[in-house]
C-alpha positions as CSV (number, residue, x, y, z in Angstrom):
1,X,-71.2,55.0,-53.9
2,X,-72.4,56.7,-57.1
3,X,-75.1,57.6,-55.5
4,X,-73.3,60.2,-53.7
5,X,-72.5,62.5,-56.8
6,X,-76.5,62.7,-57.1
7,X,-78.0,63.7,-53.9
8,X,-78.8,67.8,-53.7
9,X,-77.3,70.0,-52.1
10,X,-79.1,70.5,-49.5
11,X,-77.2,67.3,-47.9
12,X,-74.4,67.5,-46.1
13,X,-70.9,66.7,-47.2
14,X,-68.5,67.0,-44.5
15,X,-64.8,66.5,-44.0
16,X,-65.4,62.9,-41.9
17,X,-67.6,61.6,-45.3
18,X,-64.1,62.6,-47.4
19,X,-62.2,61.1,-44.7
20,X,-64.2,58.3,-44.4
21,X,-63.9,57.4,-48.5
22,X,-60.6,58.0,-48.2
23,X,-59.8,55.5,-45.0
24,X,-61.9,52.8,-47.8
25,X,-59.2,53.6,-50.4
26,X,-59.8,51.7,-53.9
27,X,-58.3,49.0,-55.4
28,X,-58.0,48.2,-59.2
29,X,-61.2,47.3,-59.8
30,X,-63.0,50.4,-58.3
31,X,-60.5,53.3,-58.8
32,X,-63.2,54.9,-61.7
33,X,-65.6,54.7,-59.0
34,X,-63.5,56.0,-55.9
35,X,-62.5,59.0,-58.2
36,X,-65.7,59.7,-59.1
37,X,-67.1,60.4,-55.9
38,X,-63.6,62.1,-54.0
39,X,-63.6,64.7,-57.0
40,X,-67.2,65.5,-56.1
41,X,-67.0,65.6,-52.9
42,X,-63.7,67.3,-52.6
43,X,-64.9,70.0,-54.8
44,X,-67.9,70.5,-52.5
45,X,-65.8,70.9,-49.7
46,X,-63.3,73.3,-51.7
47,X,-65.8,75.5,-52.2
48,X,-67.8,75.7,-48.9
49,X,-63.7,76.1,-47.7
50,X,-63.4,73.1,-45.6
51,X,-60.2,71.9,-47.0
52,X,-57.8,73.6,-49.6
53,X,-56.9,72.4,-52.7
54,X,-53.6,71.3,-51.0
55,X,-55.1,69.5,-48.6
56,X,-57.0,67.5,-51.3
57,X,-53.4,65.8,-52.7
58,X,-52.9,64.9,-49.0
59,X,-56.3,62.7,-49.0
60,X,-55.6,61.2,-52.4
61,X,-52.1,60.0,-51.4
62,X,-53.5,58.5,-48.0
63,X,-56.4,56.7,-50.4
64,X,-53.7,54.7,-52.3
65,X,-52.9,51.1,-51.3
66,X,-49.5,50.5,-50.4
67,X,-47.8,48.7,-53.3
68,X,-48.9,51.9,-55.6
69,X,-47.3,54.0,-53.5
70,X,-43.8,51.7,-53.5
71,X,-44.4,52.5,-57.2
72,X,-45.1,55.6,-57.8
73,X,-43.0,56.9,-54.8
74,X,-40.4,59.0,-56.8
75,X,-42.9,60.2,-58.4
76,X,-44.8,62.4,-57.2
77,X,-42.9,64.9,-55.1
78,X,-41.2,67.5,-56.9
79,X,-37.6,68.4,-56.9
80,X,-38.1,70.1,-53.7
81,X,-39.2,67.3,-52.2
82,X,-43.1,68.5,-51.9
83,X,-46.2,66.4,-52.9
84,X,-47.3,67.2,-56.3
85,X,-50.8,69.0,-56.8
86,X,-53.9,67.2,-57.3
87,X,-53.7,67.8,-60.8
88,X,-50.5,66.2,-61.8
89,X,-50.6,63.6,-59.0
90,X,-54.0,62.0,-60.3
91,X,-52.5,61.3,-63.8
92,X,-49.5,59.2,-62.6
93,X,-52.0,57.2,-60.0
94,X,-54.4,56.4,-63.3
95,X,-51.3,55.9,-65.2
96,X,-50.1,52.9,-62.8
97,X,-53.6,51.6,-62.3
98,X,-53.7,51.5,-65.6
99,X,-50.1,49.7,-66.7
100,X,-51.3,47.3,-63.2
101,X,-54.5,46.4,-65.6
102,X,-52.9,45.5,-68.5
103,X,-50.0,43.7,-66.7
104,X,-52.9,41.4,-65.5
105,X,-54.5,41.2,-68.8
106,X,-51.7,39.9,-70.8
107,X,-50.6,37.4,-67.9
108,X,-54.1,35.7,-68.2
109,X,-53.4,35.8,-72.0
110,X,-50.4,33.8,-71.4
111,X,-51.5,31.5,-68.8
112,X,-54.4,30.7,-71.5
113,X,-51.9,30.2,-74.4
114,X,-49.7,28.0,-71.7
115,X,-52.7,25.6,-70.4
116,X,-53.8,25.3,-74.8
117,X,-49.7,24.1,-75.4
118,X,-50.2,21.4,-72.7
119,X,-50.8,18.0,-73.8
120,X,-54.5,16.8,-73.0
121,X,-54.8,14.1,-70.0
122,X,-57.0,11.1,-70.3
123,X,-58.2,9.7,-67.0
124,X,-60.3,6.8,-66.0
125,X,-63.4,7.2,-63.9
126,X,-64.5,4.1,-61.5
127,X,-67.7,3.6,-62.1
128,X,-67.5,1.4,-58.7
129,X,-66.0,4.3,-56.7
130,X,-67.7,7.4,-58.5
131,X,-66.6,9.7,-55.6
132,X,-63.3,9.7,-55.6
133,X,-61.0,11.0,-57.8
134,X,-60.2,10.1,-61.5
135,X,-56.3,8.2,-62.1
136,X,-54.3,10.1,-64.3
137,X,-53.0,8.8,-67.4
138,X,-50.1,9.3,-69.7
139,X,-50.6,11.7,-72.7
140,X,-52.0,11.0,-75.8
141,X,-49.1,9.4,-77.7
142,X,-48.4,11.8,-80.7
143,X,-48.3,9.4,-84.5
144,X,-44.6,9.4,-85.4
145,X,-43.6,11.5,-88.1
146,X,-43.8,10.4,-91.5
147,X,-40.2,8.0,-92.5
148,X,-38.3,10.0,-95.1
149,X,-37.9,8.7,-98.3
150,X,-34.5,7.0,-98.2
151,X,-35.7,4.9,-94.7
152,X,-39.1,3.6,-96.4
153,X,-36.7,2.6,-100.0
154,X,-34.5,0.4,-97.1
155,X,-37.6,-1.3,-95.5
156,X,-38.8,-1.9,-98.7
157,X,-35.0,-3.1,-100.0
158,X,-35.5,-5.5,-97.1
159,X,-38.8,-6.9,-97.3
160,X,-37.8,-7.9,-100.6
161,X,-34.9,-9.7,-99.6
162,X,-36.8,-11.4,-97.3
163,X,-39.7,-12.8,-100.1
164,X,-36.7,-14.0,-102.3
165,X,-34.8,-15.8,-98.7
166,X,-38.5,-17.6,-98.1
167,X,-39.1,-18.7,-101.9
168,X,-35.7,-19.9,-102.2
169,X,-36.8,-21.9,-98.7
170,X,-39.9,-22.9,-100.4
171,X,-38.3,-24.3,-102.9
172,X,-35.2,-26.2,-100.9
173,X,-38.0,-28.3,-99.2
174,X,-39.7,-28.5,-101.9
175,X,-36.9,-29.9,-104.1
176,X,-36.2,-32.3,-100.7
177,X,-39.5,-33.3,-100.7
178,X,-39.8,-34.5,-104.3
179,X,-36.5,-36.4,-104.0
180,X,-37.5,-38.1,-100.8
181,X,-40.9,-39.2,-102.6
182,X,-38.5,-40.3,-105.8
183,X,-36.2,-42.3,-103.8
184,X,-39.1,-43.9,-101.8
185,X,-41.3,-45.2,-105.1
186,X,-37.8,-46.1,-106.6
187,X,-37.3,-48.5,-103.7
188,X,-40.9,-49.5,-103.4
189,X,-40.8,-50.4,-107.5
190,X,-36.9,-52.2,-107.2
191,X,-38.6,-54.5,-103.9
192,X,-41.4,-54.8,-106.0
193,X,-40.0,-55.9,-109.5
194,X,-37.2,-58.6,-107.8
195,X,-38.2,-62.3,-108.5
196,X,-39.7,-64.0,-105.5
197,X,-38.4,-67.1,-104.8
198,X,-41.2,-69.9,-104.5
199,X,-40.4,-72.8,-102.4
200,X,-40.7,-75.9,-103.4
């Protein structure tokens, strides 16, 4: 459409070329573009005095997609109720085009700051079906937090307590053992040492 602005003037710029860029209206992406080539043409057709400069505001506001205009509505008619010229009208239209852009900017920002706070997913691929899709798992599980001090002095409290209950268990059956063993060679020796009795 740039093109347009750079053709000589010995081409034709009529009212249906302005109508017909209007009837295409812009959107966010293009307004710079769209604005570009109406001013050009509009002014073209100003001077050769196809339209008048009020007529200009007229094709602008037709040009604007609806949920601007909701916007802007209170806007841009004076207290009189009457459009606003071209000159004051085309700053509010950039104005809201403009706060649109940035709206969208700083949602994207957010969605990205959003999905970078989510926990990462692990999934599993099949290698025997590698077509279909990958089973979700669980998140990572996040290491516990350092114990404070006073919780790692108890376990440590305990586990000590627990070494002295084993070594005094140790040495319970040890302490059984030995006497068993003493009362067993004590009985052993007394069989032993008794006088057989030979008969005769």
């Amino acid at each position: 459409m740039l093109k347009i602005r750079f053709k000589s003037d010995s081409d034709i710029i009529s009212i249906k070329s302005i109508e017909d860029l209007e009837r295409k209206g812009f959107t966010h992406h293009n307004f710079m573009e769209f604005m570009y080539n109406f001013e050009f043409m509009s002014d073209k057709l100003i001077k050769k005095g196809s339209i008048s400069v009020a007529n200009r505001s007229n094709l602008v506001i037709k040009a604007i997609p609806i949920d601007i205009i909701d916007r802007i509505g209170d806007k841009i008619y004076d207290t009189e109720e009457c459009l606003l010229n071209y000159d004051l009208l085309v700053p509010i239209i950039r104005n809201e085009i403009n706060s649109q852009k940035r709206i969208k900017i700083l949602k994207q920002e957010s969605n990205i700051i959003h999905s970078a706070q989510e926990e990462p997913q692990l999934t599993i691929q099949n290698p025997h079906l590698p077509h279909f899709l990958t089973k979700k798992v669980g998140s990572i599980p996040t290491p516990s937090p350092p114990m404070k001090e006073k919780g790692s002095e108890d376990i440590k409290s305990l586990i000590n307590q627990i070494n002295a209950m084993s070594l005094a268990i140790k040495r319970i059956e040890e302490r059984s053992t030995y006497t068993h063993s003493t009362n067993k060679d004590f009985r052993s020796f007394r069989d032993h040492s008794k006088p057989k009795m030979c008969l005769l």
